[in-house]
SESEMAR-684275 format. One record per residue (C-alpha): residue number from 1; x negated, z negated, y negated; chain; residue in three letters. Coordinates in steps of 0.1 Angstrom, whole numbers, plus 5000, padded with zeros to 4 digits. Each point is the difference from the previous one (the first is absolute). Last residue first. Example, Ala and Ser with C-alpha at 12.3 -4.5 7.8 and 13.67 -1.06 7.14 Angstrom:
REM residues 2
  seq  east    up  north  mol  type
    2  4863  4929   5011    A   Ser
    1  5014  4993   5034    A   Ala
REM end
This chain:
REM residues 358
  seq  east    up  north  mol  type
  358  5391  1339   4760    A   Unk
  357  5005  5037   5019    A   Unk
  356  4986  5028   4982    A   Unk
  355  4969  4994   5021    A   Unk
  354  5017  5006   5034    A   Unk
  353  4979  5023   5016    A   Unk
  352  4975  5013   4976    A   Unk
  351  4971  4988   5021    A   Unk
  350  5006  5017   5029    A   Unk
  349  5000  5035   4987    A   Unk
  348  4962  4996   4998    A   Unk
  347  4969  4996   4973    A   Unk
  346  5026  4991   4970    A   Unk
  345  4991  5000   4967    A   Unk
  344  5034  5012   4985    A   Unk
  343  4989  5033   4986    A   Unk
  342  4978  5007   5031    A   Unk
  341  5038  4991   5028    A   Unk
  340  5020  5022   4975    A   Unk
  339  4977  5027   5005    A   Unk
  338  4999  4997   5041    A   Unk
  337  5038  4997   4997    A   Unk
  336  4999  5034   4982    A   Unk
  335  4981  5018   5033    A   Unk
  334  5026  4982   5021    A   Unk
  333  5032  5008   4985    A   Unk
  332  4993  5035   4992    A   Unk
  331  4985  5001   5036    A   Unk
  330  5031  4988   5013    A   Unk
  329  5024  5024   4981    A   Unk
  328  4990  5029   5015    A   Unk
  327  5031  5010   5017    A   Unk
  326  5018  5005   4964    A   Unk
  325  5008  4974   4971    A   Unk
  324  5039  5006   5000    A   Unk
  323  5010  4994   5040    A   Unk
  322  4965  4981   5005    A   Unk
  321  5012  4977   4979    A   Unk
  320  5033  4994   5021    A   Unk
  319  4979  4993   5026    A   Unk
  318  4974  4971   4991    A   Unk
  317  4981  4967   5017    A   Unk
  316  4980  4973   4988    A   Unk
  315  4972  4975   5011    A   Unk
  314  4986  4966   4996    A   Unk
  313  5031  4991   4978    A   Unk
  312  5001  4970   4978    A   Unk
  311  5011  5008   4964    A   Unk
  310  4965  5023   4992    A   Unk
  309  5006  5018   5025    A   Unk
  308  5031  5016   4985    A   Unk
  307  4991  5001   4969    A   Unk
  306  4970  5024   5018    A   Unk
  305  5024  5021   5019    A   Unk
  304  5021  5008   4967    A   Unk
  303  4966  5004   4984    A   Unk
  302  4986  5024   5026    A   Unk
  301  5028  5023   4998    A   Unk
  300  5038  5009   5015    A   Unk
  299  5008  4962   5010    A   Unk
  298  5035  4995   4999    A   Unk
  297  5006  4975   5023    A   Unk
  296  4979  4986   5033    A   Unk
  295  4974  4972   5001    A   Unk
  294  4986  4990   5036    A   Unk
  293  4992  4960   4995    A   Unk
  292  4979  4977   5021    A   Unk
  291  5011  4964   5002    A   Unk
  290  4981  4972   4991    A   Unk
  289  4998  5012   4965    A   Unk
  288  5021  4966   4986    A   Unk
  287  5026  5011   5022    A   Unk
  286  5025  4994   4971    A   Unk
  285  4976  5013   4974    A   Unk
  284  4992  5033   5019    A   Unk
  283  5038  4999   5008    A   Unk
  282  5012  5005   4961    A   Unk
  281  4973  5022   4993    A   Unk
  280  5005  5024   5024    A   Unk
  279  5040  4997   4987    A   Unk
  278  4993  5008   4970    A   Unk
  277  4982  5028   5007    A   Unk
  276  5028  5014   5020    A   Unk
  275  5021  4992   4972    A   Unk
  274  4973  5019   4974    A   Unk
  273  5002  5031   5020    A   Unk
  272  5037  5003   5017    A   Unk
  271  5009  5028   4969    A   Unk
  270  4967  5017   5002    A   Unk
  269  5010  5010   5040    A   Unk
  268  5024  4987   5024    A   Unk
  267  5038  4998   5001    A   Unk
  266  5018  4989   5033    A   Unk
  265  5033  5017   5012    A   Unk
  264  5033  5007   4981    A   Unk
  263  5003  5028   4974    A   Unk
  262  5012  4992   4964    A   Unk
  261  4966  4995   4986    A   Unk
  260  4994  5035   5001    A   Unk
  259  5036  5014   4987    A   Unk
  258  4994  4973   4975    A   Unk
  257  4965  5009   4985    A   Unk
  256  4978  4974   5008    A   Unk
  255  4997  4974   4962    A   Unk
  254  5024  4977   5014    A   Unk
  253  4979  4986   5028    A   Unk
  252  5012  5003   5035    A   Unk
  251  4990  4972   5020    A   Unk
  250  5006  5006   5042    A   Unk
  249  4959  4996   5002    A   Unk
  248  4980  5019   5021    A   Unk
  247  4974  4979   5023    A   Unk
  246  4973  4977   4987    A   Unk
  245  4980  4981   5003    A   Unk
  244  4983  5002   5029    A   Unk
  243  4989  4965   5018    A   Unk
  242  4972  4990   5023    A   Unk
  241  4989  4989   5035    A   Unk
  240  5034  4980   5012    A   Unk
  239  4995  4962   5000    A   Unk
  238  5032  4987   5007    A   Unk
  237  4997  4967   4974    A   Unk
  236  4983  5028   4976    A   Unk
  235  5023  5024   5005    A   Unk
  234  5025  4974   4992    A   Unk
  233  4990  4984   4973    A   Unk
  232  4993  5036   4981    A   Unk
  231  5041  5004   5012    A   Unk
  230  5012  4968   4985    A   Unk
  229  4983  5008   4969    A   Unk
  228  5005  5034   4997    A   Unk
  227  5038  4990   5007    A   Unk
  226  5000  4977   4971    A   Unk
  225  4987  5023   4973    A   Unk
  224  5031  5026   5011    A   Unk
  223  4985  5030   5025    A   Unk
  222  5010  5033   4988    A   Unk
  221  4964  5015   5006    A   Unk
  220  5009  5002   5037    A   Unk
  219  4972  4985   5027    A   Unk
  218  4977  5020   5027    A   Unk
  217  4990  4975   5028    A   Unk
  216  4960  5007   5011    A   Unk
  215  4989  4990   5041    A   Unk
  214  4962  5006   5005    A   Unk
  213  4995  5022   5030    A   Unk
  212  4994  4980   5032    A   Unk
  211  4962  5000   5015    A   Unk
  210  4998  4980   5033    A   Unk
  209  5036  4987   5009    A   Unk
  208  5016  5032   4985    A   Unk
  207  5033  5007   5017    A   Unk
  206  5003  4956   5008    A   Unk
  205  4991  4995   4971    A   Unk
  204  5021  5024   4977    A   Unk
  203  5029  4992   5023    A   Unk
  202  4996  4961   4988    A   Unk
  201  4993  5015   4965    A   Unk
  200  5032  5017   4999    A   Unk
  199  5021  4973   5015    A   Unk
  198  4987  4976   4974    A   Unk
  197  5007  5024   4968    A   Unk
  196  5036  5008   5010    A   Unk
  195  5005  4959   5002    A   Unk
  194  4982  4997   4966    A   Unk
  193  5017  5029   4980    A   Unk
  192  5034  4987   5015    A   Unk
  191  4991  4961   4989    A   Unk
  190  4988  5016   4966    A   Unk
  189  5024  5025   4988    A   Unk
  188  4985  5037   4996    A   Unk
  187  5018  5009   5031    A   Unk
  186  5031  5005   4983    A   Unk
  185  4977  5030   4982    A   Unk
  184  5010  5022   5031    A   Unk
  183  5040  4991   5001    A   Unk
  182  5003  5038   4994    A   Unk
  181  4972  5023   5003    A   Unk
  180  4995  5020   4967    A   Unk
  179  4985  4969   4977    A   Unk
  178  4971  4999   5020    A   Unk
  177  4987  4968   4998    A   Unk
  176  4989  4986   5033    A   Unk
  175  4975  5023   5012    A   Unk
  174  4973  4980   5025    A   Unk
  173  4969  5021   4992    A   Unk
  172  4972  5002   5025    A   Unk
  171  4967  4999   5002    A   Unk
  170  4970  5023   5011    A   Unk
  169  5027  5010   5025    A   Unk
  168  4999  5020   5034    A   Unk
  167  4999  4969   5021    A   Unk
  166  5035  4987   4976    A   Unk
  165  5021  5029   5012    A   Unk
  164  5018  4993   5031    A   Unk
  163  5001  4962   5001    A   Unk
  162  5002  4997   4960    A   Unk
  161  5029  5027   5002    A   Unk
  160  5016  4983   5025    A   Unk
  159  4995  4969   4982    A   Unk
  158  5011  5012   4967    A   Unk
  157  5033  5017   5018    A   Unk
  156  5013  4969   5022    A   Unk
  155  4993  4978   4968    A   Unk
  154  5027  5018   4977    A   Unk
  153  5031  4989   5025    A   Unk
  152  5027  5017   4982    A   Unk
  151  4982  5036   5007    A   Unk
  150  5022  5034   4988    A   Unk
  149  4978  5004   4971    A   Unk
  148  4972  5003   5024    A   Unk
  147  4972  4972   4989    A   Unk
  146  4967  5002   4980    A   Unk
  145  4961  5004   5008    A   Unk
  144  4977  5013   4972    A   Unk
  143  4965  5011   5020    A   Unk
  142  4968  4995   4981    A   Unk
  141  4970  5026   5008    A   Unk
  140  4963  4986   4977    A   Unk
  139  4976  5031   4990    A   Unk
  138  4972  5020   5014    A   Unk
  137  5013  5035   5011    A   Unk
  136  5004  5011   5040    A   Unk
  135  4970  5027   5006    A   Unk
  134  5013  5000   5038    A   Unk
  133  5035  4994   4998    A   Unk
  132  5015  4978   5025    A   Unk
  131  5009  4970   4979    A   Unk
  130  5019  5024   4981    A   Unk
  129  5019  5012   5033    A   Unk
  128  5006  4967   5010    A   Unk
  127  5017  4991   4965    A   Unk
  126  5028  5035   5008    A   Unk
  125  5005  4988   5036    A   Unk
  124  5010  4965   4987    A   Unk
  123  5022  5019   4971    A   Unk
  122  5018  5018   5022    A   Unk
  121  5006  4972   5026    A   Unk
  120  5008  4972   4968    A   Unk
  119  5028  5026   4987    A   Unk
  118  5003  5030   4981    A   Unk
  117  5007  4992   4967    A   Unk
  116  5026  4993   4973    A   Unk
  115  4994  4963   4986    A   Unk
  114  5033  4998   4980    A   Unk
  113  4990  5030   4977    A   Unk
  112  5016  4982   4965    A   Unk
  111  4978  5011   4978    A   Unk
  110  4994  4997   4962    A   Unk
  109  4972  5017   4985    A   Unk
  108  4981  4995   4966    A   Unk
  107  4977  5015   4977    A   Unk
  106  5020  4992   4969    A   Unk
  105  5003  5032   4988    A   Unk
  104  4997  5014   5032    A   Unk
  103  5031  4987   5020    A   Unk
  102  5000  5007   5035    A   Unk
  101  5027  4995   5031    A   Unk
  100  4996  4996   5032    A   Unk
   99  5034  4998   5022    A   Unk
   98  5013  5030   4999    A   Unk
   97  5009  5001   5026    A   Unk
   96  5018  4970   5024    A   Unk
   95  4982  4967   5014    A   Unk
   94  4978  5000   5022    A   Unk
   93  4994  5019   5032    A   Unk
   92  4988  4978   5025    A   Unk
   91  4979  4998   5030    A   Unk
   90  4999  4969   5018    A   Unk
   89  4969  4968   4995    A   Unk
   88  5001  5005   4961    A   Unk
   87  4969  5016   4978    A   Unk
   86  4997  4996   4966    A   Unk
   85  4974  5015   5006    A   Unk
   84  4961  5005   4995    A   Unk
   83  4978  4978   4976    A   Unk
   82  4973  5020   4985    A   Unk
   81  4964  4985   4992    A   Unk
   80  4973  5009   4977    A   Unk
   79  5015  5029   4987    A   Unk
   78  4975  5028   4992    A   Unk
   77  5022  5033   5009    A   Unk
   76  4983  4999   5033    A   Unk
   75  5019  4968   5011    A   Unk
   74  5035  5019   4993    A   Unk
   73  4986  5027   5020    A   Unk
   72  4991  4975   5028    A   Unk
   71  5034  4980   5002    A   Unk
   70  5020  5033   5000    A   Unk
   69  5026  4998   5023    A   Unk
   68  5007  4962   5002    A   Unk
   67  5040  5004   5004    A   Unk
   66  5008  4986   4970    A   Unk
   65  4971  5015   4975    A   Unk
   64  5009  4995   4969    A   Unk
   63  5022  4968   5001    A   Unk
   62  4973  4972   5006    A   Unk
   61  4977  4999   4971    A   Unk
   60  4968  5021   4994    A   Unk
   59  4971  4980   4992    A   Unk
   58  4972  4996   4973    A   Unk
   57  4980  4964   5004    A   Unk
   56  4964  5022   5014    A   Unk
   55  4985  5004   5029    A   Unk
   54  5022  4971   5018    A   Unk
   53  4978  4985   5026    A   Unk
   52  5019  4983   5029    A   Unk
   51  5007  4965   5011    A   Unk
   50  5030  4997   4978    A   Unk
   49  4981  5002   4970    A   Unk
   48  4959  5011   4993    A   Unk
   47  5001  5016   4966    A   Unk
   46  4984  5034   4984    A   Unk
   45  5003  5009   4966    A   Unk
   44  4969  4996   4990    A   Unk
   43  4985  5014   5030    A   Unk
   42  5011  5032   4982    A   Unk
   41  5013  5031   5016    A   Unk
   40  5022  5025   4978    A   Unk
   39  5008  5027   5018    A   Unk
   38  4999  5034   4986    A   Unk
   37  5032  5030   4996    A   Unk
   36  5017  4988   5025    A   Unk
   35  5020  5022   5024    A   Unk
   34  5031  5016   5002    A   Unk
   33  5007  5029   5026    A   Unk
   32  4987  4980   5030    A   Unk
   31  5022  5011   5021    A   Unk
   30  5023  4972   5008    A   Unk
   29  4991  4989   4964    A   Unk
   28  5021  5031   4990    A   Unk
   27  5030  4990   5026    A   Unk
   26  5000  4968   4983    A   Unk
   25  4999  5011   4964    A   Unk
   24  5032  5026   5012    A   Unk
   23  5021  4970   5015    A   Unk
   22  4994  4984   4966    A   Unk
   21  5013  5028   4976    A   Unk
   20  5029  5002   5026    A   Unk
   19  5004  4962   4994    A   Unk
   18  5000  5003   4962    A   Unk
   17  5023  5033   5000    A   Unk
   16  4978  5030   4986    A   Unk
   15  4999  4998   4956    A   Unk
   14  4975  4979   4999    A   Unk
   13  4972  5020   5023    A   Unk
   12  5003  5032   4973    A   Unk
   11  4997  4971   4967    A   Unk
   10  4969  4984   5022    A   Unk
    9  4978  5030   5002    A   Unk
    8  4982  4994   4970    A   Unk
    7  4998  4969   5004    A   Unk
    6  4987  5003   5035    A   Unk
    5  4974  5025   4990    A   Unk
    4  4992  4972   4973    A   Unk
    3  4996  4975   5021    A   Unk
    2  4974  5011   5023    A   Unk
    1  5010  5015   5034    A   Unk
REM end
């Protein structure tokens, strides 16, 4: 579907509930009902990270596909890696509907799900399946881990998830910044980030001895100076894989319209953009490159994705601009990308990484 058809289609989709509207996208994928128009491939664009070749920087971020249902149509649309989940060791509902909310003047969302899905046995059965499939799609498989809201002991649920799932992962995503779970960005302090962080690597190990998925922590945007700090120090002193940056963001800026901006849950979109930017930036310098960055925040076209690169990170992720740029958004991206890549004088993706950083 190009992204015309899907603009012109878009005012019918807007007006069906957000997570109805989503349910339906997964059910179409299902059957193979949207497809890409033509995908981009480039060398250029290319990378080696994590011990696995990523076709091109353009993923899908955790939250679209929660129960890993359609990791090969989302692959066939042109992304160059999707990252399944959030998925928690029992099955759990979330929170109460509605709970997804839009706001297309400003191209935003807020959400407060609370990591609804159908549990780690589901979604184990659902990643064999993929890994089953005969004319499986190129492309990278991440696998967002996070807790049961009912949990007080956080580390029982990452490692049984990293003992369950972590043979089926190209990497893995420890989710710590949901703003929907309660008590879930505690664990965004450093002595609890660093004790979680050691038991999951031991049961990484000892899962994995001969070819463990690289291990990624997902961070909020609303991170003071001095906790970036701290916590850049800290992945580095624990020595996790990479970073994305960043989740949703619990800001509401003045110029949403107030019965928007009024509901609870995390914003993403244009609005988290230039914070999540920011904050690329920020940990680029901090981990003076040493540490790979995923980049996640309102990127909707090839620029946003390119700023974005630019600041520090080796790769990037979208959702919410799928939701009002249509399911071919990753060839926009990538056949633009090439463009910027000429007008800049760059031979490979590679090179741009970091550059706007002094």
């Amino acid at each position: 579907m190009n992204n015309s058809l899907y603009k012109a289609i878009r005012p019918a989709i807007f007006k069906i509930d957000p997570e109805t509207a989503h349910g339906m996208t997964i059910k179409a994928l299902k059957k193979g009902a949207i497809r890409a128009c033509k995908i981009v491939r480039s060398e250029r664009l290319g990378q080696n990270m994590f011990g696995h070749h990523f076709p091109n920087p353009i993923g899908l971020s955790a939250g679209f596909d929660k129960n890993a249902e359609v990791v090969a149509p989302v692959l066939r649309l042109g992304f160059g890696f999707t990252e399944a989940g959030t998925v928690t060791p029992k099955q759990q509902d979330g929170n109460p509907r509605p709970r997804i909310f839009r706001d297309p003047t400003h191209d935003a969302v807020i959400n407060r799900m609370g990591f609804p899905n159908g549990g780690m046995e589901l979604f184990k059965a659902n990643i064999k399946d993929f890994l089953n499939t005969p004319d499986r799609p190129k492309g990278i498989v991440g696998i967002n881990i996070g807790m049961n809201k009912t949990q007080t002991e956080p580390a029982k649920d990452y490692c049984a998830l990293i003992q369950d799932l972590a043979p089926f992962a190209d990497y893995l995503t420890v989710n710590i910044s949901s703003p929907n779970t309660p008590g879930l960005r505690d664990l965004q302090q450093k002595d609890v980030l660093l004790a979680l962080l050691e038991k999951m690597m031991q049961i990484r190990a000892i899962t994995c001895p001969d070819n463990a998925p690289a291990l990624l922590v997902k961070l909020a945007p609303d991170l003071t100076g001095d906790q970036q700090k701290e916590l850049a120090e800290t992945l580095l002193e624990a020595k996790v894989d990479g970073v994305i940056l960043s989740n949703t963001t619990l800001d509401r800026p003045k110029t949403l319209p107030d019965n928007f901006r009024s509901q609870t849950g995390g914003l993403s979109g244009a609005p988290v953009r230039d914070k999540s930017t920011a904050i690329i930036g920020n940990f680029y310098r901090l981990t003076g490159g040493k540490l790979p960055i995923i980049g996640v925040g309102g990127i909707s076209s090839a620029q946003h994705a390119y700023d974005k690169i630019k600041a520090g990170a080796s790769l990037v992720q979208l959702y919410t601009g799928m939701i009002y740029e249509g399911p071919n958004i990753a060839n926009t991206i990538n056949a633009d990308l090439l463009k910027l890549l000429d007008r800049d004088g760059y031979t490979h993706i590679s090179e741009a990484i970091g550059t706007d950083i002094a």
